[in-house]
N, C-alpha and C positions, 0 to 999 in steps of 0.2 A: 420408612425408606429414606435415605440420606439423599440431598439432593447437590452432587458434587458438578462443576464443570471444567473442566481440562480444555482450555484455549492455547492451540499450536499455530503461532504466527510466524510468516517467512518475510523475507524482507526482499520483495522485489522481482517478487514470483507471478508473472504472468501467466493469464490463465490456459492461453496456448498450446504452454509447454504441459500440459498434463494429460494422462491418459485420458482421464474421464470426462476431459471437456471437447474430448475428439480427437487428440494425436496419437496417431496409432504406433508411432516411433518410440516417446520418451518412454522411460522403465520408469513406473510412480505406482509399485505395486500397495504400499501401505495406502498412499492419499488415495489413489483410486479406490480401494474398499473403503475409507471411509466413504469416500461419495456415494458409494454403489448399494451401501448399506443402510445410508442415510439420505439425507436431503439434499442438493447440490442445484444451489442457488445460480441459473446461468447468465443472471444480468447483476450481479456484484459490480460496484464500485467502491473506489476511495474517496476520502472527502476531498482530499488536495494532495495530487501524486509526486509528492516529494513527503521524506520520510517524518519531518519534523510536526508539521501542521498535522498530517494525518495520523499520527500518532496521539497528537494533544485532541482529535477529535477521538480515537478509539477510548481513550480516558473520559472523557466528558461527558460522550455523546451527544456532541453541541456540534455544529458546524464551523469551519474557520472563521465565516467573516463573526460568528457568535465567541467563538474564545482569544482570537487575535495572535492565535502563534502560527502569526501571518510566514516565516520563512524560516531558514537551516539556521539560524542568529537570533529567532525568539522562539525559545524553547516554552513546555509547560513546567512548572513548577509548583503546582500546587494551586497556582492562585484562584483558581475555578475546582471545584468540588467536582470528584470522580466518581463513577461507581466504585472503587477499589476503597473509597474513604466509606461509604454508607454501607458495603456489606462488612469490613473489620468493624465497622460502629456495632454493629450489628450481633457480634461477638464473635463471627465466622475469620477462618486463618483466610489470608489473601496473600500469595506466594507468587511473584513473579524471579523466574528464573533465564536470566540471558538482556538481549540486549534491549533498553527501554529508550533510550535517546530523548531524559526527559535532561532538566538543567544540572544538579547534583547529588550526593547521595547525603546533601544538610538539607535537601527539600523534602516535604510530607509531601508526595503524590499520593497514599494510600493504603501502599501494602504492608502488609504486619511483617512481611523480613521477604527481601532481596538477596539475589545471588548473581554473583557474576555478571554484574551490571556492566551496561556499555551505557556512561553517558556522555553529554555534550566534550567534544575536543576544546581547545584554549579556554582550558579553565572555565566549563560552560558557557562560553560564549558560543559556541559552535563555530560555522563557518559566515562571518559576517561581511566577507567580501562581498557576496550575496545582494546584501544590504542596497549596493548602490546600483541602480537601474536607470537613471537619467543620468548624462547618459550610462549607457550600459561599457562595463569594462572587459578586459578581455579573459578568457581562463583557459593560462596554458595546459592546467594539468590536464585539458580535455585529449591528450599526447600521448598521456601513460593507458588508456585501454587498451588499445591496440599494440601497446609496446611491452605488455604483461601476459603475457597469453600462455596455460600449461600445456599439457599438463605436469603436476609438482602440488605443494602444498603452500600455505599459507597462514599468515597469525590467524586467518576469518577462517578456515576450514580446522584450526586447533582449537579456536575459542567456541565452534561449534560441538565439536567433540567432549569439551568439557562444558557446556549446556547438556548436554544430553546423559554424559555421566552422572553426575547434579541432579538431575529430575530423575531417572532411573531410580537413585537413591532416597531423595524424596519421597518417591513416591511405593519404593519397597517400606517406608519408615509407615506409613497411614492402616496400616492394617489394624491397629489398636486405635485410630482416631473415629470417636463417634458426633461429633461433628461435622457439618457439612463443610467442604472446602473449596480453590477457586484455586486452580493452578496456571501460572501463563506461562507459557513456555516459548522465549518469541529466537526464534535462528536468525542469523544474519545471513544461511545462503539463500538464493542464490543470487545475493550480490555481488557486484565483482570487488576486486579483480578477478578477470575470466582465466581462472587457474583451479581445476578441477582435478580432485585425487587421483593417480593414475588408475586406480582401478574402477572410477566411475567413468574416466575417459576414455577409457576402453572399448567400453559398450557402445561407442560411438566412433569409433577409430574409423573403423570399416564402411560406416552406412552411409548413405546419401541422404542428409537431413534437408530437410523442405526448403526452398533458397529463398531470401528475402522478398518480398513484391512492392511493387514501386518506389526502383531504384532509379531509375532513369529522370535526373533531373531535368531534361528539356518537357517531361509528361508529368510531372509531382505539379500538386496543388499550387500554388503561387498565391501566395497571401501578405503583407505587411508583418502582421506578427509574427507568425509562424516562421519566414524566411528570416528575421531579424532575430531569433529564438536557433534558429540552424549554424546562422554566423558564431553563435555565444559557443552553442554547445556542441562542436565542430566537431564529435569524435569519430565520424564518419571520414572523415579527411586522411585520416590516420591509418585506415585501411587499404589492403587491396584484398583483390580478389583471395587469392590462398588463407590470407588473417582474418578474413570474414568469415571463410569458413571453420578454421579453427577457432576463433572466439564463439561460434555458433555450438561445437561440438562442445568446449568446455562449460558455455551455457547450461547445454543439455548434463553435464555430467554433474556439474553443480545442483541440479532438480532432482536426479539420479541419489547422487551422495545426502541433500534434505532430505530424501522419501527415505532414506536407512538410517538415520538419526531419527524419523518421526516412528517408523516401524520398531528401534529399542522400547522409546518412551511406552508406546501402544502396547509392548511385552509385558513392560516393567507394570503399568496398569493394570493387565490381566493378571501379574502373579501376584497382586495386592490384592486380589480380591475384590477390588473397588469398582470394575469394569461395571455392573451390572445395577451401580449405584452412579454413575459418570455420564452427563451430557460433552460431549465432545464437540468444539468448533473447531476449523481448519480455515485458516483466511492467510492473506498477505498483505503488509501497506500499500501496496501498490505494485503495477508492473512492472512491465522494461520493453522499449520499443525493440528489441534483439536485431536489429536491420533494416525494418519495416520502414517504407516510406524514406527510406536514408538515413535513418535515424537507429540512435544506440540512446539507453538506460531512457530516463523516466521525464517530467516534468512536463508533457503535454498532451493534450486532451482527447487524443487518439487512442483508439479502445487497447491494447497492448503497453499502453500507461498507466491510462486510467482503471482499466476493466482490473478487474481481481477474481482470483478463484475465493470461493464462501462454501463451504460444506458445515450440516450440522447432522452428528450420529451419537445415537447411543438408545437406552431403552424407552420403549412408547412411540420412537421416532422410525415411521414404515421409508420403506425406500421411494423415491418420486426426485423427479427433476421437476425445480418449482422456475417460473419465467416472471416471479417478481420482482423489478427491480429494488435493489437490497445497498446499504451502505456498510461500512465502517463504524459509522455512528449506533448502527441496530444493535451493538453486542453489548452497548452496556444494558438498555432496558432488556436484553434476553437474558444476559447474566442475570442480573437482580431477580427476573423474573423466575428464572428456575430456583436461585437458591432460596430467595425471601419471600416469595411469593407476589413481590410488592416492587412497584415502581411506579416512576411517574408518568401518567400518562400526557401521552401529545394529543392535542389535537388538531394538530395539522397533519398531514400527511409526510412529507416529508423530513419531520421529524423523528427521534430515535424512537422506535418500534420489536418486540418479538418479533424475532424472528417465529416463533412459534402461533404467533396471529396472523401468518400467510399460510402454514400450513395445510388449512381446512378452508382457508379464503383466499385463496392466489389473488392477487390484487395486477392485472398483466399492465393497467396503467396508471399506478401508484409513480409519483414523481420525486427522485432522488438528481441531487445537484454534486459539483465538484467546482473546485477553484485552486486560482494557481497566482502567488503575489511573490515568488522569489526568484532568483537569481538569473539572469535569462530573457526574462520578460520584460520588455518595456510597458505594460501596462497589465489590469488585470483581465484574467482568465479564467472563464465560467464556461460551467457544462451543464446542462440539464436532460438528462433522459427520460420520456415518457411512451409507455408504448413502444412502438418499432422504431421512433424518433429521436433522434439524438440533434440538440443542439450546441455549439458553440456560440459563444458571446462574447465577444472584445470589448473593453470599455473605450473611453475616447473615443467614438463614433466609428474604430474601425468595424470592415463588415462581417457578419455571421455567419456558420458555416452552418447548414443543415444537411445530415446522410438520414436516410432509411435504411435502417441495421438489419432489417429481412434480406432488402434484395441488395443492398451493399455491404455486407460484414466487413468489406475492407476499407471502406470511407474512401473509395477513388471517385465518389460523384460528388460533390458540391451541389446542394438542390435549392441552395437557400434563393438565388436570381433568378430559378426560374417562377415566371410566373403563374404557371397552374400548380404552385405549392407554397406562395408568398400567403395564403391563409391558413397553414399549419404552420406558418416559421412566423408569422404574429401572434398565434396562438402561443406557440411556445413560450415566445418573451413576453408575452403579456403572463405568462405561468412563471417567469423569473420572477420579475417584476413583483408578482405576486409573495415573493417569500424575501427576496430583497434591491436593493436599486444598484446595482451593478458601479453605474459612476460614484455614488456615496461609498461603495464599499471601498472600490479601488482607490480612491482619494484616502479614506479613513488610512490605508495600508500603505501608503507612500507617507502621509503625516507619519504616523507611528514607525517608519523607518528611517527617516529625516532624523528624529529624536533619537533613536537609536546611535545613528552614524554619531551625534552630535556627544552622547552621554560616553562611545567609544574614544570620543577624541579628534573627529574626523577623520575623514577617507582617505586623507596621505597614512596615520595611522595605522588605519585599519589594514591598509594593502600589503604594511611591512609586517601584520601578524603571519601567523604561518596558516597555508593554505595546503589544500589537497583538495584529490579526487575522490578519494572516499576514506569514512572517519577513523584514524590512525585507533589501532590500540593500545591504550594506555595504562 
């Protein structure tokens, strides 16, 4: 038996927005069976919710502060060894089709042949305005979300369309391949711009979609970071009432129009034959706050950024909702391990892991981490979840925020000052601590972007490169 794995990654797909994680509104008839069929991991995260670093950790299976593509201005390249390098070693094809957002297409990330790549805008640089965080500058385009709103079409809903064309054909091609294969198939929706095809907006025209919760800034959390993080990425500003809801709607229509690009792919598999030989993953780099908390798109530590949908289906694999918390980083050791048999193991815990050794052993307080060192941030940004607990960690002394994700899903308590729970919230950081030193990391990540700025030319420089709100297709 062939042991093939078909990885379909969305970009910016919170797990919210999906049937099978509980919204009984979106239409996600394809994702939803995969979950339903398969395994549907409900404490997925990313390693660092912004696209760049979380990407260079999907490759790795390393943690940010371990590969250093600390922000959207230090891309992967190559320069750390990925799974996609050890199974083509291997002799196996490794096919990623759609967008990778690693540096160019003269770097070896891996794979034995690309399609349709999206990678780094200004000439791989990416977006290095980024770069400069002390202090922090300002970003107009945070203007254009709410000034872009469908429905209508777009280069990111065409350059989806031919992803999906692309792997269809691919993957009607394998019916004579007896080798085992590794397909990635990663969409750019549902990122914005919030412009969803009119016939996926449709299905939302009419309904009364769930309204944002804690919007009221006189009752939102009040923290140093996080309020100096709202200032940067202001795109709440830009709204009213009416656009909030329509950006909501083409949100959803966007989730909508991914689940009918993932439902071709899932055809095109079955008429290859291959289905019955194919592990299937379903993940996304990260979410997108859609309103919540006053906030739109991604980069901070609230579960609707950070949190990801993770489903894994196909044969041997029973249907179960597992409550282990689960990374980004776990797909390369699950890759390897389905196709080669063979990987390295960790032995730490929060290290890259099968996903297929929670299966039989749900691990409910296995501890996975996230970080966050770009654009926005005046300092660094840690997450750590264990059990029903989630913390956050500021570095520079500011202070920490602990929720309990049982009886708060929404993160409106703040439990870290109080003190009959000041011995689970030093628990927790004494469990950072444990995997790495927070202030060392976030210093390491401001040197290496100092050198950055400097190897650019400096920050008057940089400012005159061209900038956006999301990465132009080229």
């Amino acid at each position: 038996m062939k042991n093939n794995v078909l990885i379909i990654m969305s970009d910016e797909h919170t797990r919210s927005v999906m049937g099978a994680y509980g919204n009984s509104i979106v239409k996600t008839p394809a994702l939803d069976r995969l979950a339903n069929e398969g395994i549907r991991f409900e404490n997925a995260y990313t390693p660092s919710p912004i696209c760049i670093p979380a990407r260079a950790s999907f490759a790795t299976g390393t943690q940010t502060f371990e590969h250093g593509c600390w922000s959207s201005a230090e891309p992967y390249f190559g320069q750390q060894e990925s799974w996609m390098h050890r199974i083509r070693d291997k002799g196996h094809e490794v096919v990623s089709i759609g967008k990778l957002h690693y540096r160019s297409a003269q770097d070896d990330v891996g794979f034995s042949e690309s399609q349709h790549v999206m990678y780094l805008a200004n000439n791989g640089m990416g977006w290095p305005q980024g770069l400069q965080r002390r202090p922090l500058t300002d970003f107009p385009g945070a203007a254009e979300l709410a000034a872009e709103l469908g429905p209508g079409e777009t280069g990111y809903t065409k350059y989806d369309r031919d992803i999906t064309a692309a792997s269809v054909d691919w993957l009607q091609a394998q019916r004579s391949n007896d080798k085992p294969w590794v397909l990635f198939v990663s969409f750019i929706c549902p990122h914005y711009p919030l412009v969803a095809p009119k016939a996926f907006y449709d299905l939302y025209r009419d309904i009364d979609l769930p309204s944002a919760f804690d919007t009221n800034p006189a009752e939102q959390l009040k923290h140093p970071v996080i309020d100096r993080m709202r200032e940067f990425w202001n795109y709440n500003d830009y709204f009213d009432e009416q656009s909030q809801i329509e950006g909501l709607r083409n949100y959803y229509g966007l989730c909508s129009f991914l689940d009918d690009n993932v439902r071709q792919v899932l055809e095109a598999l079955e008429q290859s034959g291959e289905a019955d030989n194919t592990q299937i993953i379903y993940t996304s780099d990260h979410g997108d706050m859609i309103g919540n908390h006053g906030i739109w798109c991604k980069s901070y530590m609230y579960e609707d950024s950070v949190g990801i949908p993770m489903t894994l289906t196909g044969p041997g694999v029973e249907s179960s909702v597992n409550k282990t918390p689960v990374s980004l980083i776990d797909i390369a050791a699950t890759v390897e391990s389905f196709v080669t048999g063979e990987y390295c193991r960790a032995g730490q815990e929060w290290k890259s892991r099968p996903l297929q050794d929670f299966v039989e052993s749900p691990n409910v307080d296995r501890v996975v981490i996230s970080e966050y060192h770009d654009g926005g941030s005046p300092t660094g940004v840690f997450m750590l979840r264990k059990g029903v607990w989630k913390l956050v960690y500021f570095a520079e002394q500011n202070p920490p925020l602990l929720f309990n994700m049982e009886d708060d899903p929404q993160e409106l308590k703040n439990l870290a000052d109080n003190a009959d729970y000041q011995s689970i919230r030093e628990k927790l950081i004494e469990a950072l601590f444990e995997i790495l030193d927070p202030e060392l990391v976030s210093r390491n990540a401001f040197d290496d972007q100092q050198k950055m700025i400097e190897k650019l030319g400096g920050i008057d420089k940089i400012l005159q490169m061209q900038s956006f709100n999301h990465t132009p297709l080229e």
